[in-house]
C-alpha positions in Angstrom: 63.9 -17.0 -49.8 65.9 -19.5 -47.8 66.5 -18.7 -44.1 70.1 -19.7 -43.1 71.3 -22.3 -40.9 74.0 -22.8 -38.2 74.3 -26.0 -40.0 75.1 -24.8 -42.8 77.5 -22.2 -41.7 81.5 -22.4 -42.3 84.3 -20.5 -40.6 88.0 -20.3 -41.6 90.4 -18.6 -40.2 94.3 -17.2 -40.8 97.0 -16.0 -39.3 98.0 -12.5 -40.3 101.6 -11.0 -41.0 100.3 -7.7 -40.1 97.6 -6.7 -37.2 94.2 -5.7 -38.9 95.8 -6.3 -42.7 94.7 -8.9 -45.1 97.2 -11.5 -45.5 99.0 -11.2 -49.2 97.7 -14.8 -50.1 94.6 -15.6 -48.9 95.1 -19.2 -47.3 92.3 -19.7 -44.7 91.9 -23.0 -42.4 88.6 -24.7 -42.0 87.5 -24.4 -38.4 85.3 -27.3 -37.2 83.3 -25.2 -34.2 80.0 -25.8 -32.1 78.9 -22.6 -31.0 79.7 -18.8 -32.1 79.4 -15.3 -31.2 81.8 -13.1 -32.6 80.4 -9.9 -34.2 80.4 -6.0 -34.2 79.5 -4.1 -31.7 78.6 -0.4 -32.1 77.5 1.8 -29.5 75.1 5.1 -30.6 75.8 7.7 -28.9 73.1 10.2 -27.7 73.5 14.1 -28.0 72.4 16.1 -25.2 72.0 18.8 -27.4 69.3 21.2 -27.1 66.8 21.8 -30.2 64.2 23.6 -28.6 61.6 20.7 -27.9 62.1 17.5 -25.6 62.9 15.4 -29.0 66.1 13.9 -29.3 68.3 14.4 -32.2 69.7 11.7 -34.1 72.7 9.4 -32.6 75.5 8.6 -33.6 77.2 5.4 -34.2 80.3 4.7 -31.9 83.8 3.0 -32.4 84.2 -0.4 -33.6 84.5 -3.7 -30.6 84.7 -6.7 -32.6 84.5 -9.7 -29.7 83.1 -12.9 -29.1 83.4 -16.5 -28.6 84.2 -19.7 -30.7 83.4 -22.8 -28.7 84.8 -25.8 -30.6 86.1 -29.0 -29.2 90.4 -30.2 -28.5 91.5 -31.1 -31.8 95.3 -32.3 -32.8 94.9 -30.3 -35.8 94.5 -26.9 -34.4 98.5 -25.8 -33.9 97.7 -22.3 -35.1 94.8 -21.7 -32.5 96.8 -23.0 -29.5 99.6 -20.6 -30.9 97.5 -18.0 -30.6 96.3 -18.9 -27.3 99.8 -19.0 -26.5 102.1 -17.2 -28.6 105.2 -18.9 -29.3 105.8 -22.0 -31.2 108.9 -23.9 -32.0 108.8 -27.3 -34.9 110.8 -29.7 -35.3 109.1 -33.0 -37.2 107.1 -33.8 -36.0 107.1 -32.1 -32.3 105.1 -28.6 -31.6 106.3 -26.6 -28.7 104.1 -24.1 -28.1 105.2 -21.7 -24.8 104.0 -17.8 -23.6 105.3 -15.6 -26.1 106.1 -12.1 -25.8 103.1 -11.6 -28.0 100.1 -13.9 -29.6 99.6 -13.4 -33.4 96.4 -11.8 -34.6 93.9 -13.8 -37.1 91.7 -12.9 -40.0 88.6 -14.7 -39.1 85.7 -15.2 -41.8 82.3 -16.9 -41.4 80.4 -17.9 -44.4 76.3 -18.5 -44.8 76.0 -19.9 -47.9 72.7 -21.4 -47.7 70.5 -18.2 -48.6 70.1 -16.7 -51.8 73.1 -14.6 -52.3 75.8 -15.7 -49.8 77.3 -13.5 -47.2 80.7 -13.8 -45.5 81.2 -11.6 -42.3 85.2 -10.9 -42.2 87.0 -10.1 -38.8 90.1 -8.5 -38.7 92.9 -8.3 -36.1 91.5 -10.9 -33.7 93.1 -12.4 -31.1 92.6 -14.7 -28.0 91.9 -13.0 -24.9 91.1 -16.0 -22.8 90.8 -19.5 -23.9 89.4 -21.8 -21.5 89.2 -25.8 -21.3 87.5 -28.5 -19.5 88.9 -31.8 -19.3 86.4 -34.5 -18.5 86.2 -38.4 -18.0 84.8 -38.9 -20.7 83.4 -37.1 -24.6 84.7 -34.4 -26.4 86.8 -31.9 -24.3 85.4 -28.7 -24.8 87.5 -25.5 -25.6 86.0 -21.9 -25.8 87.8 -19.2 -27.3 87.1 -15.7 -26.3 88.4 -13.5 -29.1 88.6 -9.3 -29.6 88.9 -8.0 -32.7 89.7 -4.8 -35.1 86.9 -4.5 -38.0 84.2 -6.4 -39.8 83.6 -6.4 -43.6 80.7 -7.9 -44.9 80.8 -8.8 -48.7 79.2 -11.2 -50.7 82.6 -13.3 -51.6 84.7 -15.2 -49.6 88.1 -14.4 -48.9 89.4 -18.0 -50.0 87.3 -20.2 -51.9 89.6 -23.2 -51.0 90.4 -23.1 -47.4 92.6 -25.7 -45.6 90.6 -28.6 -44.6 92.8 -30.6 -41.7 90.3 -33.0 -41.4 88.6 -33.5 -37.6 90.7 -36.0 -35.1 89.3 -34.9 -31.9 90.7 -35.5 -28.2 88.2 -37.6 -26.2 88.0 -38.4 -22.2 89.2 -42.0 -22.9 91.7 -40.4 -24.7 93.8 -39.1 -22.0 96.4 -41.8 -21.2 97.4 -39.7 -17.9 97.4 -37.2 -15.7 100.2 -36.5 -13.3 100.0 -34.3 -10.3 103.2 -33.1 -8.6 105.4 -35.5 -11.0 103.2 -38.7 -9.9 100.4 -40.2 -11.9 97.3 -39.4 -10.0 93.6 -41.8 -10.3 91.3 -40.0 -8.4 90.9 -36.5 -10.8 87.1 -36.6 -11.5 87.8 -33.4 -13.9 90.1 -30.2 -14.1 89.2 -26.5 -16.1 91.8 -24.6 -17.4 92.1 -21.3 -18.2 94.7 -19.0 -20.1 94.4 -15.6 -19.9 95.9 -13.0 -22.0 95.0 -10.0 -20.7 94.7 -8.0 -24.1 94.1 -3.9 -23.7 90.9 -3.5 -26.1 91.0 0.3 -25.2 93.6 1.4 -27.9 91.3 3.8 -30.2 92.9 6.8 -32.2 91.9 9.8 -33.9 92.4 8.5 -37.5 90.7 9.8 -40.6 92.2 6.5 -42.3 90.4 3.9 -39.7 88.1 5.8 -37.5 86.6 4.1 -34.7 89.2 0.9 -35.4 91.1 -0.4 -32.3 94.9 0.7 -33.3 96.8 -2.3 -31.7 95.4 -4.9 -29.4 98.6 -5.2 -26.6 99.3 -8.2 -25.0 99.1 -7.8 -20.9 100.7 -10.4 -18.4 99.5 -14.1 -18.7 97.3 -15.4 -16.4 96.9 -19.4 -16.3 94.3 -20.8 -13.3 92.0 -23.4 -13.5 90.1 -26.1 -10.6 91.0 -29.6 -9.6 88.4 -31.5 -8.8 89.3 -35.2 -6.7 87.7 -37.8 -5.0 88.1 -37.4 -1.4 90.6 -40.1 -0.1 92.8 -38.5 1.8 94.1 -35.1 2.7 97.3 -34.5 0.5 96.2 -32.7 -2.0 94.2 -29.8 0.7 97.7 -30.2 2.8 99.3 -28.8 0.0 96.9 -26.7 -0.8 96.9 -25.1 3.2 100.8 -25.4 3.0 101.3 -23.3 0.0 102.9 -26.2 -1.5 104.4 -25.6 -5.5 102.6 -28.6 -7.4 102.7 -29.4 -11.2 99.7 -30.5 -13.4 100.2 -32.4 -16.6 97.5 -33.7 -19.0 98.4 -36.2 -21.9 96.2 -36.6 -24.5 97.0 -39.7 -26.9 95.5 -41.4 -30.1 96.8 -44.2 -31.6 100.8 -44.3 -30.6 101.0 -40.9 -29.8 104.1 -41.0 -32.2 102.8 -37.9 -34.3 102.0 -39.6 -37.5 98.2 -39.5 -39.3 95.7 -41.0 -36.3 98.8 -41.3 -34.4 98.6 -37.8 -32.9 99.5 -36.2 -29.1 99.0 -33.5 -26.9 100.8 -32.8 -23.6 99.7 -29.8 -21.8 102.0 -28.8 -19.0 101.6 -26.6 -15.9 104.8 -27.0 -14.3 104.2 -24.5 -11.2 101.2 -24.1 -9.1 99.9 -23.7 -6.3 96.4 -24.3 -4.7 94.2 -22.4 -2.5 92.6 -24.2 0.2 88.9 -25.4 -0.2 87.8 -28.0 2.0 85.5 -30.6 1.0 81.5 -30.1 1.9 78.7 -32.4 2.9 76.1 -31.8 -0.2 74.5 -34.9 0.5 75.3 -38.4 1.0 77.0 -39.4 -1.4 80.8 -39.5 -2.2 82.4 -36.5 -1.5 84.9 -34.5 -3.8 87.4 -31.7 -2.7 87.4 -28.8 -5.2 91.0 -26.9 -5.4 91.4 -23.4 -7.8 94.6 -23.0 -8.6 97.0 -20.5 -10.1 100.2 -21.1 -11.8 103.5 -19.1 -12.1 106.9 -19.0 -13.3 109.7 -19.3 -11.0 112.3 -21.3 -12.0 111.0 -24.3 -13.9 113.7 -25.3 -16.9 110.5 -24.6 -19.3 110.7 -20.7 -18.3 106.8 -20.5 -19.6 103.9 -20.7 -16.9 101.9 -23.2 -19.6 103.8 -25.3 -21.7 101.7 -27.0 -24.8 103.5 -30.4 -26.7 101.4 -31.2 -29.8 102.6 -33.9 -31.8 101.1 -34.2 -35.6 101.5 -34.4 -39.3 101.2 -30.4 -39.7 104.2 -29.1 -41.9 104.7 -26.0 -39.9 104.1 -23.7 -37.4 105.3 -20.3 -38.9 
């Protein structure tokens, strides 16, 4: 019998209408991805029963905790992702506006092996994005992670849509950003920058139901958290004076291909985080060579006109956003 192969394997995922619930018509999206590992977790419980003897009884299997990862790479055809990073979304042709919501939709989530004998198809419902994280670099693929938590698997031996979405693969590369502006002025000397957006999601919500035992009931949305680290060449001292001032900064990253005017190969993606502040961390002597300063940050909202703490501007040929 065949073994399968990551290679091989294909994942598609779907917004849902209704946490946990199938979607009416199946209509998954082909996710390009490198790594995953999102599965069920069950917990057996021991008994500290007493039978007379030192032996153990038999355990028992605990409640559902559907979580992992999904580490793919920035894409400008992944709208629905970043909305559920996010949350909320408004379209107008062909401009996204993606901005924290007052929730983030859950997904159906299905990955396929269908490289062994009799295929299998391990289905996830009522997932959402509890962190996602990015790393912009010089140069390559920009890599993305996804950390999901779901409601329920089902493992079956069909797929849920035998025709999923593909949107083709037009990835964001390092040479691809055409700038990065720091405190409203375009800044050189960023050697990289990680990004990270939090969602806080209570996994805890498990009820006594005869109908879904075990299930998580709801997965509730906490306050957003968005942090990340500059990293800079050392030149001067401007960016740790802020940082020891408690100065507000902004950070925007523009990602570009073609024009950036939206159309096929002609796609964009401005991510915005228009309040921050740093915390000081000054620069060390590793060695001799050039020397960087490292800032964390965290970012806020105050009173920036965007009235979102992250504010995602994705410019393709997708029809909608709904």
């Amino acid at each position: 019998m065949p073994q399968a192969k990551g290679a091989n394997a294909i994942i598609g995922y779907q917004v849902e209408s209704t946490y946990a619930a199938d979607p009416g018509t199946p209509d998954l999206t082909k996710l390009y991805f490198v790594t995953e590992s999102l599965r069920l977790n069950r917990e057996l419980l021991q008994s500290n029963i007493i039978q007379s003897s030192r032996n153990p009884t038999a355990p028992s299997l605990g409640k559902h905790a559907v979580a992992g990862q999904i580490a793919t790479e920035l894409q400008a055809y992944i709208g629905y992702l970043l909305k559920g990073i996010l949350g909320a979304a408004t379209y107008s042709v062909p401009t996204h506006t993606l901005k924290v919501g007052a929730s983030v939709p859950s997904f159906t989530i299905e990955k396929g092996f269908t490289d062994i004998t009799t295929p299998k198809y391990f289905k996830y419902s009522g997932c959402k994005v509890n962190k996602a994280s990015l790393k912009v670099r010089p140069e390559g693929p920009q890599e993305l992670t996804l950390d999901f938590i779901g409601a329920k698997e089902t493992v079956g031996t069909s797929t849920f849509d035998a025709t999923p979405t593909d949107l083709g693969l037009s990835k964001f590369l390092g040479f691809n950003i055409a700038a990065i502006t720091e405190g409203g002025v375009a800044i050189a000397i960023v050697t990289e920058a990680d990004i990270d957006i939090e969602n806080n999601l209570d996994g805890n919500v498990y009820c006594i139901n005869t109908a879904a035992p075990g299930v998580r009931r709801s997965l509730p949305e906490g306050k957003v958290r968005v942090s990340g680290k500059l990293t800079a060449l050392f030149e001067d001292d401007t960016l740790y004076a802020k940082a020891i001032a408690g100065t507000e900064s902004a950070l925007v990253v523009t990602y570009t291909l073609g024009t950036g005017a939206g159309t096929a190969g002609n796609e964009q993606l401005v991510i915005t985080v228009p309040e921050l502040v740093y915390s000081p961390n000054a620069p060390v002597v590793s060695g001799p060579a050039g020397l960087l300063v490292e800032l964390p940050f965290e970012a806020y909202y105050g009173n920036d006109a965007g009235a979102s703490t992250m504010i995602m501007t994705l410019k393709n040929t997708q029809a909608s956003m709904a």
